[in-house]
N, C-alpha and C positions, 0 to 999 in steps of 0.2 A: 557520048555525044547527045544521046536521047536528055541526061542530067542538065548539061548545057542547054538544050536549046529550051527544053522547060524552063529554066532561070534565067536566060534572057528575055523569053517571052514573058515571066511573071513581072521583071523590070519594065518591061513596054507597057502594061497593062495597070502597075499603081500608079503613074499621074492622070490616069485616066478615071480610075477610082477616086482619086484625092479631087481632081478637077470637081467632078460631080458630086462630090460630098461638100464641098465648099460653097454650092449652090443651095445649099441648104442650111440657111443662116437661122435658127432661131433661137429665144432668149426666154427662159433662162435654158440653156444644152441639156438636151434632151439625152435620157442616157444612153440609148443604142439606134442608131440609125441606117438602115439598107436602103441604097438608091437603086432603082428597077428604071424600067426604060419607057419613055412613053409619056402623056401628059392626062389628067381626065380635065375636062373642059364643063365648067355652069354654063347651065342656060336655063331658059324658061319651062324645057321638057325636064328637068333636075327632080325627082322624087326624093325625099325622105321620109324613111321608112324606118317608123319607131312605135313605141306606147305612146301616143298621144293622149291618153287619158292620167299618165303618169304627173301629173303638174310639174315636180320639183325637176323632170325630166325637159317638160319644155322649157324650163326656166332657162335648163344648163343649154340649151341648143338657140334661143332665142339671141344673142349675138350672131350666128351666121342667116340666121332669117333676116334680123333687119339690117346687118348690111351690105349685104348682097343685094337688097332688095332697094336700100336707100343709095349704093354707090353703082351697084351694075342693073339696078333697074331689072333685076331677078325674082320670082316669086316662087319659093320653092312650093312647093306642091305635099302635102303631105300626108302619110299613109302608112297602113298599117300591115299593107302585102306586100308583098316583094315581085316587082316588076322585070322583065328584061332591059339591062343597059341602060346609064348613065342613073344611079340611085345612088345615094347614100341611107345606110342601113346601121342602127344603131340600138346597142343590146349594151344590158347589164347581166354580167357575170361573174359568180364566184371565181372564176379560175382569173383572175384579178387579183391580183393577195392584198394590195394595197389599197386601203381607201380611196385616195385620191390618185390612182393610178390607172392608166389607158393603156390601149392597143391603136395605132392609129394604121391602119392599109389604105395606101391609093394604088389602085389598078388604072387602065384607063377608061375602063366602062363602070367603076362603082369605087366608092368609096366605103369602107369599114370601119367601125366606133365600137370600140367593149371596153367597158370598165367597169368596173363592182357596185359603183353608186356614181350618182350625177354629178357630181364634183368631180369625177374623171373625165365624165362628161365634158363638161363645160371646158377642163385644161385640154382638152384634146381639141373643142373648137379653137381655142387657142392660138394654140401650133398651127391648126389649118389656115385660121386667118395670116398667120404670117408666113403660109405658101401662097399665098395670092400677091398678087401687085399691090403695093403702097395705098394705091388709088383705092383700095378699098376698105382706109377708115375715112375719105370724103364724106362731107356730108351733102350734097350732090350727084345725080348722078352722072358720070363718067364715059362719053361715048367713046369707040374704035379701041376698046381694049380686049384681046382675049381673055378671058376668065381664066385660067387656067392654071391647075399645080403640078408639079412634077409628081411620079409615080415612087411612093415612097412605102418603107413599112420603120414606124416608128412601137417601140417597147418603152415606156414612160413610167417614172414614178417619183416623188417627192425624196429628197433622202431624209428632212426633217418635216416633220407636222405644222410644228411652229415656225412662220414667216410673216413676220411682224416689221411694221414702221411705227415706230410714234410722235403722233402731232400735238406738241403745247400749244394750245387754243386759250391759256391761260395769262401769259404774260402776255401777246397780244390776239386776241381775237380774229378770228379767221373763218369769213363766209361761206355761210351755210351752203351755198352753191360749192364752193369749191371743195367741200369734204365732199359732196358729191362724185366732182371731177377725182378728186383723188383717189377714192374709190376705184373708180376707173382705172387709170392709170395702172392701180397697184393691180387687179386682176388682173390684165393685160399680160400682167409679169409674173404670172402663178402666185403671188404673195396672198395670205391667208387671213391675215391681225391688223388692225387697224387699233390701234392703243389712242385710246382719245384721254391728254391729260388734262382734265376740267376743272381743276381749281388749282388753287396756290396763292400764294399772300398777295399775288400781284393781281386778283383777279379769281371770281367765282363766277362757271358759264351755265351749270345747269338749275332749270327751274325747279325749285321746292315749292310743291303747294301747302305743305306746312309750315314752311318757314323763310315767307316773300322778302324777310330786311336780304336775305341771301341774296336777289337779285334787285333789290331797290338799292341796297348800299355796296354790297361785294362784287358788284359787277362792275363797279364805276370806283375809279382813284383817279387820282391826281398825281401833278409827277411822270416817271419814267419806271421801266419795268425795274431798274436798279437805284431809284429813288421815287420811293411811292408815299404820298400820305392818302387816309381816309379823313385826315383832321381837314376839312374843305376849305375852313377861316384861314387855314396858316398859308396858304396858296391862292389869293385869290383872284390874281391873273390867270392861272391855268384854267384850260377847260375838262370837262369830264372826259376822262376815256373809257371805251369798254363796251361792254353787248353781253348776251348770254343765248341760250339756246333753250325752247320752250320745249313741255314736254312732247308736245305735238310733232314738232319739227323733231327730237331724236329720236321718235317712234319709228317717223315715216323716214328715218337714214336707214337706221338699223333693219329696213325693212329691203331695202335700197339692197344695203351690203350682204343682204343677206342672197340676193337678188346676183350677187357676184360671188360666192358663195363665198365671204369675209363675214370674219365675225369682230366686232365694235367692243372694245375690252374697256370700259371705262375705270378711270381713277381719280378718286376722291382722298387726297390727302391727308397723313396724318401719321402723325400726333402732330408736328411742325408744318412750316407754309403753309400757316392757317391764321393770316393777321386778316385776309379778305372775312372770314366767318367771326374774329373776332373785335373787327370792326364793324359787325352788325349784330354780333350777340355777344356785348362785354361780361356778360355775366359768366362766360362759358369758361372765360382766364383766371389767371390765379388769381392769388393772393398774394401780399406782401409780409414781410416777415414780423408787421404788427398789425396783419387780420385785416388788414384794407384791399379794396381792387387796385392793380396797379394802375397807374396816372393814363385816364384816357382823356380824348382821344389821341395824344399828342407822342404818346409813346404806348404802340399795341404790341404784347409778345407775339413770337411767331409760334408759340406750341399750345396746345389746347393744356388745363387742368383736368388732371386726370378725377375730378368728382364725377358722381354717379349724374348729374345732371348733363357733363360733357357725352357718357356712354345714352344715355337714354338719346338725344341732339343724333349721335351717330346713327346707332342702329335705326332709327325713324329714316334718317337722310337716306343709308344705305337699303332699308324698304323702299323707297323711293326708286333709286337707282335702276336695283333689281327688278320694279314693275316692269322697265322699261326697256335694260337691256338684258337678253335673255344665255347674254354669255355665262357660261359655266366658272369663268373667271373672271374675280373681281379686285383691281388692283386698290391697295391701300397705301402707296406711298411707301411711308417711315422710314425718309431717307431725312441726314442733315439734321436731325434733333439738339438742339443745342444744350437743351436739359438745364439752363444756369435758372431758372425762375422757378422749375420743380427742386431747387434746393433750397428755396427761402421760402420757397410755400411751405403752410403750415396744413393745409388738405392733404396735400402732395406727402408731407412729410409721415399726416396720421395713415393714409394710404402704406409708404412703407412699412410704417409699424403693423398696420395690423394685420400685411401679406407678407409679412417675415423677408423685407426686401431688403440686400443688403447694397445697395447701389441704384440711383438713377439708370444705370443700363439695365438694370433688372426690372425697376419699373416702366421702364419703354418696352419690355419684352411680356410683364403684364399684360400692358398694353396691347398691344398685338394679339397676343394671345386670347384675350378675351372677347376683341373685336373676332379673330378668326372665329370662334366658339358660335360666335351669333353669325356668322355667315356662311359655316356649316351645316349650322341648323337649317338653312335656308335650301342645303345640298349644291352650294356653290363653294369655288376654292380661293382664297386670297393666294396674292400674289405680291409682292414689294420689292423694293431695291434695297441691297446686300445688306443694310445698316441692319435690317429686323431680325439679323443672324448675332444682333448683339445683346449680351444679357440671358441668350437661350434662344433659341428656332421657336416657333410656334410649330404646332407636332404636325400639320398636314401640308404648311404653306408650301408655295412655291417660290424660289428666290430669281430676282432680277437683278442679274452682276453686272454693277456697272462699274466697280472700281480697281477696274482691270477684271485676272477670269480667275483669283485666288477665294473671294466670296462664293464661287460658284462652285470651285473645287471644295471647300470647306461643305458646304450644303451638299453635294453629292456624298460626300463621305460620309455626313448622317441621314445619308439613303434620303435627301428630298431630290424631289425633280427641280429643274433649271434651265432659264431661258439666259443664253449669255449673249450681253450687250454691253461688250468693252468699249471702255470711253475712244482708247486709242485705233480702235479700228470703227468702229458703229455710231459715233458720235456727230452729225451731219450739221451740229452747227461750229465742226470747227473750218477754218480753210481749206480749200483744196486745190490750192496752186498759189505758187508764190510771185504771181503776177501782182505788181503793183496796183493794178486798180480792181482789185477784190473789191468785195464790199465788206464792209464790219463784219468781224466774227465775234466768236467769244472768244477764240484763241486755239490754238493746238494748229495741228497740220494733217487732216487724213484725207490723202490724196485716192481718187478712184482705183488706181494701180493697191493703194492699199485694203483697202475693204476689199478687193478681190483677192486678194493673198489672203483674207482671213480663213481660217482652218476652226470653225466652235468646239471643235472637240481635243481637250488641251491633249500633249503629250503623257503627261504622267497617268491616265485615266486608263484605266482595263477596256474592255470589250463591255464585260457586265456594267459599270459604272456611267460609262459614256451614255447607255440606252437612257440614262434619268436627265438627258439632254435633250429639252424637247425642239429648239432650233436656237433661232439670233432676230435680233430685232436692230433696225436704227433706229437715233432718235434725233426728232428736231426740236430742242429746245430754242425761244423762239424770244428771248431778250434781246436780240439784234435783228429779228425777222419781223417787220410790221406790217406786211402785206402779204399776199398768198403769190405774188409773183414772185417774190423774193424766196417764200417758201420754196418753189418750186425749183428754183436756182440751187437752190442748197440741197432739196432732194434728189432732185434726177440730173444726172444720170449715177448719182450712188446708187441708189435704193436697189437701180436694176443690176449692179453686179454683185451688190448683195442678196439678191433675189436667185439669181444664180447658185451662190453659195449657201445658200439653204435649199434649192431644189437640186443642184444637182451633185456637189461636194464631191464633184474628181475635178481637179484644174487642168484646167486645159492651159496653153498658155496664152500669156497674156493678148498677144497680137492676135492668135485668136480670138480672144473672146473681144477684140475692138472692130475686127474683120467684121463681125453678126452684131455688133451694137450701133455701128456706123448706119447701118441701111434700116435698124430699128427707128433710130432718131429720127427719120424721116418720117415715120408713123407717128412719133412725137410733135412734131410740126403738122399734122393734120390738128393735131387739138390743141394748136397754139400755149405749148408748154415752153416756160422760160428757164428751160436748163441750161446748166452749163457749158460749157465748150472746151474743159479743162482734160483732155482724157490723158493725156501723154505725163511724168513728172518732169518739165521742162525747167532747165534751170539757165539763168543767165550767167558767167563766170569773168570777175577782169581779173587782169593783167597787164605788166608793163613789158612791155619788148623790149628786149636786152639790147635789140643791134637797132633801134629810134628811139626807145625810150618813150614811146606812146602808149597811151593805155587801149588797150586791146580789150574786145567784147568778144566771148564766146557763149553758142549757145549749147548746152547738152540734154538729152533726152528723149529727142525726136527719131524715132525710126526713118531707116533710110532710104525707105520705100516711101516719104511724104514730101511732095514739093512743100519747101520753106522760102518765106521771103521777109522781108524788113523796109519799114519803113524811118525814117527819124526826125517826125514830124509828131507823132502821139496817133495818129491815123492807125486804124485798122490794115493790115496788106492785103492786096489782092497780088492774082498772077498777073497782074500788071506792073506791078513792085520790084525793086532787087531783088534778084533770086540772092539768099547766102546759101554761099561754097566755101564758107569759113569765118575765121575771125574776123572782126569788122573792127579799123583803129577807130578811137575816137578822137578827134583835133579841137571839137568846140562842144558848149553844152549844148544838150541834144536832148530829146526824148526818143531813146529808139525804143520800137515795135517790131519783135520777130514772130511769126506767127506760121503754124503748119497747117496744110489748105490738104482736104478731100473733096474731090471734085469740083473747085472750086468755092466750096465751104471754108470757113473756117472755122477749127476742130481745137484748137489750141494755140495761145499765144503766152507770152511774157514781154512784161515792159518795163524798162527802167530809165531812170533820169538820170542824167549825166550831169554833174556842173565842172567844169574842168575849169582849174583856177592854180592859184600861187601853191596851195598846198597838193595840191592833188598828186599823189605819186613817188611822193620826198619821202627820205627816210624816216620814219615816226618811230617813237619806245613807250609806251604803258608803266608806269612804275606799279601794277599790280593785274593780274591776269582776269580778264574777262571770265563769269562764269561760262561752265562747258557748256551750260545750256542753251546760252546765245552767243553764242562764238561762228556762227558755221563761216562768217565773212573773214576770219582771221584779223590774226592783231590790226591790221591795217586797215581794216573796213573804217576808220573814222576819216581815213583822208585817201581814201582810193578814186573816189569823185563822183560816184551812186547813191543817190539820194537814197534813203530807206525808206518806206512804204509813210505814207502819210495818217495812214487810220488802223495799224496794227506794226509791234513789235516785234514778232517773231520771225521776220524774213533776213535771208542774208546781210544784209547792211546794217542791223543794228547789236549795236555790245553793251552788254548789263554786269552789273555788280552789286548783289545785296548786299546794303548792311555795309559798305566798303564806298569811300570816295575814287574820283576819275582821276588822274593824273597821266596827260598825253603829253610828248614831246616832240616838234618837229623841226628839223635838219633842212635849212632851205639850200645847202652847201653854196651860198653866196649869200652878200648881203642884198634882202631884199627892201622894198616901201612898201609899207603895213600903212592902207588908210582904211580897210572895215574888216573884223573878225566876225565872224559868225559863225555861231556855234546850235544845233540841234540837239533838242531834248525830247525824249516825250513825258506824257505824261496822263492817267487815266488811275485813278487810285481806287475806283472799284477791283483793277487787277493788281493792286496792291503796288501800283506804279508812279513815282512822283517826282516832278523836277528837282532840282536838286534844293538845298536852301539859297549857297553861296555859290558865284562861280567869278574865279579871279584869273585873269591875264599876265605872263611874262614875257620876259624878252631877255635877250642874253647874246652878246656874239663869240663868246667861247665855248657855248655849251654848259657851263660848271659855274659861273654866277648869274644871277638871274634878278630879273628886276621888275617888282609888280607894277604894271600903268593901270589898270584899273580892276574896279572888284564889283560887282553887281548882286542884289539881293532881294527879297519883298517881291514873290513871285506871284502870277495868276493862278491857281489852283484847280480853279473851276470848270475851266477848259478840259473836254479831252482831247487826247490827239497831241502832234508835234506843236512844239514851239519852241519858234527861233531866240537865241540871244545875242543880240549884237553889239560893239564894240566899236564908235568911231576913235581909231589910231591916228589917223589926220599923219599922214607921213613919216611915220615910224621907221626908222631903221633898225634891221637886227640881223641876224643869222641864224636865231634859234629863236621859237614861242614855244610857250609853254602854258598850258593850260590845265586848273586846277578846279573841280566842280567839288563840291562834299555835299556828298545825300543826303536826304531832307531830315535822316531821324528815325523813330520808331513810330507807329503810325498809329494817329490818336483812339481815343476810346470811341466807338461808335460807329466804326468803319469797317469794313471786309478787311483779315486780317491787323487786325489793332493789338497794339502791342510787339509787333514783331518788327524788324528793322526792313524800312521801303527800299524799292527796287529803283534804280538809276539806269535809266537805259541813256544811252548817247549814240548819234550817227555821224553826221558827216558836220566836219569844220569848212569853212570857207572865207579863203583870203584873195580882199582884192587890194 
């Protein structure tokens, strides 16, 4: 009996625990938490009680002074004795093991802070400010609120070192204020790296006092990040884009971040995306294969010449660098080297000769190599992305895996250390949601849900091996990002579950960690951050109902603790909207909007276009099968009635075929009147994407002979994005169309992927 009544009573007593552990929402999950009972309460009698002679001490305490002080109109008092009730009291101590690791106690007469050094410090203000109300990241102050935290004892510690973002300030340029804010932001979230990637062919930001063409010519092109000239004449409608960053201004960043205890890892490219540097210093490029410069300005290579004049250029630059920022690590790119101009160079070639190089990859790993040499000297460590593991490692580097986590496995097994940043999980400028009105991406899909499933430490890896993993980093490569709003759209709210997964690396589950992100967001909104609203992986699904024969919308993905509603007007829903309880038919074309709503927020939507027409829903046949890669909408997706995304490919509705023409068949099981076909393409050949050449029309009312009415050819090119091809029929009868496109070809010399056969993507047909 006494067994029993113990075990019931411990059932009455865990939602009572779970209830009040749930009131304790913070980000990135802290690893061990006990709720006590009680609340301690700020006020103006508030002591703390620290080294104040300690600087780097007030640094880390200096966010709860000012804002407490700016939003609760609080002045903490500060001291170095220990008074009776209501103090907080703060020490550093060894019995910390972790660097950056805290003790955090609230009682309800004193608050307790230990950690080894000030950087535990600072994360432990952290966590506290996100035991207070919302109300206090205002920047006003806030009357009739209680101050107050719940009585907690928090054990805290980072499980990686490395918690990195990286910002391309390169392809477009992004204000100086707002590396600031971001800054911000990323502390907030315990992240540690601030990766500033500062040059690339698209664009040179930082100032050289040695070498000003850098910022009078490399910081200004003409063009788009994916079509850029320095030749100014060949362009001379466009205007200059571009900016750079003085050495002034990234003293006083670095001084900033440092101020958050982040550290500013800069990167300076190379050996390749380097046409910004040599388009201001031609001298620095090859040769051609009869001892000439190659043809400037009108065609600049992207890889430096490996002569001694190139390394003197660097090493000067990278003194430069190094004055300024005082991180221990300094990235050098050497990703994407294309190496076809160090074959015809005749320097390049004396180069292999007289370093007994048996391959362009070996002199890219020269390369490296020699640059590592001079920046060891300096007692700092290069670092690059995977490619510089080609040809041979440079003996102390550090590798950045970006091409997937096999480059990274590779580098741990010859004992380097490694920061892994898989494209498919860390990659933040691709999509992350398959709502139709994303903004441009570069492409891919890594949804919030995914970067939090990320695991950096692969499965095959030992115990010993894993330690040479020093965390994960995202990155925002920034060819589709032209503003810092936008930025900010594409960062957050990734960055923060990925911040999570490098501080705290036990997953909790997902709804948890949306449960403590949700009430985060709202601290996001005091500093007018333009994140996303994508957290759920919401998918839209049709169907034709077997007993009307209508096409059916379903929505999946949304947990079922979130009101959902819809609209089918292209509107945003509010709870004022249709609640959906289900599939919704479709009868006409429609824009519908289903969107999932927290507290009257809204948290997550998806939208699709409907054109519901003569084809829409008939039997169709493919005479060749979609690749797997763009298949998700099934063979039918070209006449199911959902328009496909207008400014990207890879969403449900559209079906591709390299290398392989289209041939669609449709069944109108009656004779119908054909007076316009219209048929959907896209087309963007930076992504190795192109309408088609030819696209010709049948008709047939047995199905098995068929008869061309017309054939269309001589396309726009230049365009990216959909485009339609239409077909006036003028009252066609038939039973069966048939429609035939043949891909453009193999995709000329001078192009992202040239030489290789273009991709044909197709969406939706429409017949009226």
């Amino acid at each position: 009996m006494k067994t029993n009544l113990t075990f019931i009573l411990s059932i009455l007593f865990i939602p009572i625990l779970i209830s009040a552990q749930n009131e304790i929402k913070i980000i990135p999950n802290p690893q061990q938490i006990e709720v006590g009972e009680g609340f301690f309460t700020f006020s103006n009698t508030t002591e703390l009680i620290y080294n104040y002679k300690n600087k780097e001490l007030t640094t880390a305490l200096s966010p709860l002074f000012l804002k407490l002080n700016t939003s609760a109109g609080i002045k903490l008092k500060a001291s170095k004795y220990k008074n009776k009730g209501n103090i907080i009291t703060v020490s550093l101590s060894d019995k910390i093991t972790n660097d950056e690791g805290y003790e955090l106690k609230v009682n309800p007469n004193e608050i307790i802070i230990l950690a080894k050094k000030p950087s535990g410090v600072f994360y432990a203000v952290q966590s506290l400010l996100q035991l207070l109300p919302i109300e206090i990241e205002c920047c006003t102050i806030i009357k009739n609120i209680d101050w107050k935290i719940p009585c907690v004892s928090i054990t805290d510690a980072p499980a990686f070192g490395y918690r990195g973002i990286m910002l391309d300030v390169a392809r477009h340029y992004m204000p100086y204020e707002f590396l600031k804010k971001l800054i911000d932001l990323l502390s907030m979230q315990k992240m540690n790296v601030l990766h500033l990637h500062l040059t690339d062919s698209q664009g040179w930001r930082f100032e050289s006092k040695k070498y000003p063409k850098l910022t009078q010519i490399g910081a200004f092109r003409k063009g788009t990040p994916l079509n850029l000239t320095y030749d100014y004449n060949s362009r001379p409608n466009d205007t200059l884009y571009g900016g750079f960053y003085t050495q002034k201004q990234l003293k006083e960043l670095v001084a900033y971040a440092n101020s958050k205890f982040i550290t500013i890892i800069p990167e300076i490219e190379m050996p390749a995306h380097s046409k910004s540097v040599l388009a201001s210093y031609p001298n620095l490029a090859c040769l051609d294969s009869s001892g000439k410069p190659f043809a400037y300005p009108s065609n600049i290579q992207d890889e430096y010449c490996t002569k001694d004049s190139t390394f003197i250029f660097l090493t000067n630059i990278l003194t430069e660098v190094m004055d300024i920022f005082p991180s221990k690590i300094i990235h050098i790119g050497g990703d994407e080297a294309g190496k076809e101009n160090w074959k015809k160079c005749p320097v390049c070639a004396k180069r292999m000769k007289d370093e007994h190089l048996a391959s362009v990859d070996e002199l890219q790993s020269y390369f490296i190599k020699r640059i590592e040499k001079f920046v060891n000297e300096k007692n700092r460590t290069v670092i690059g992305w995977d490619e510089i593991l080609e040809g041979g490692l440079a003996p102390n580097a550090i590798v950045m895996s970006w091409r997937g986590e096999q480059g990274g496995i590779d580098a741990i097994k010859q004992n380097h250390k490694v920061v892994m940043t898989p494209g498919s999980y860390c990659y933040l400028d691709h999509y992350q949601s398959e709502d139709a009105s994303e903004p441009t991406a570069w492409g891919g899909l890594t949804t919030l849900s995914k970067v939090y499933s990320y695991n950096p430490i692969p499965a095959e890896l030992n115990t010993k091996q894993a330690k040479l993993i020093l965390g994960a980093q995202g990155n925002l490569w920034t060819e589709f990002v032209p503003n810092s709003k936008q930025a900010e759209y594409m960062i957050f709210p990734r960055s923060i579950a990925l911040a999570e997964v490098t501080w705290s690396n036990k997953k909790q589950e997902y709804s948890d960690f949306i449960s403590r992100l949700l009430p985060y967001l709202k601290r996001l909104d005091q500093f007018n951050v333009n994140y996303s609203r994508h957290l759920f992986d919401i998918k839209m699904k049709t169907y034709v109902d077997s007993t009307s024969n209508q096409i059916m919308a379903k929505v999946i993905g949304i947990p079922d603790n979130y009101l959902v509603f819809y609209t089918t007007n292209g509107s945003v829903p509010t709870k004022n909207d249709r609640k959906y309880i289900g599939p919704i038919p479709i009868s006409n074309s429609t824009i519908l909007t289903v969107g999932a709503l927290y507290q009257d927020i809204m948290v997550d939507k998806i939208q699709k276009t409907f054109s519901i027409n003569k084809a829409t829903g008939k039997p169709s046949e493919l005479k060749t099968e979609p690749s797997k890669y763009y298949n998700k909408g099934g063979n039918q997706a070209w006449n199911n009635g959902v328009l496909g995304s207008n400014s990207r490919f890879n969403d449900d509705e559209w079906l591709a075929w390299s290398g392989q023409d289209f041939e669609g068949t449709i069944d109108f099981q009656k004779t119908e009147i054909l007076n316009v076909v219209k048929i959907r393409f896209f087309n963007k050949p930076s992504s190795w994407v192109y309408l088609p050449s030819k696209v010709s029309l049948f008709v047939s009312d047995d199905g098995i002979h068929f008869k061309e009415i017309e054939s269309k050819s001589n396309f726009d090119f230049s365009l990216d994005g959909v485009q339609e091809i239409s077909f006036q029929t003028k009252g066609i009868k038939a039973n069966y169309i048939k429609i035939i496109a043949t891909f453009y070809g193999d995709i000329p010399k001078g192009n992202p992927g040239e030489g290789t056969p273009a991709w044909l993507f197709v969406d939706e047909v429409s017949i009226e």
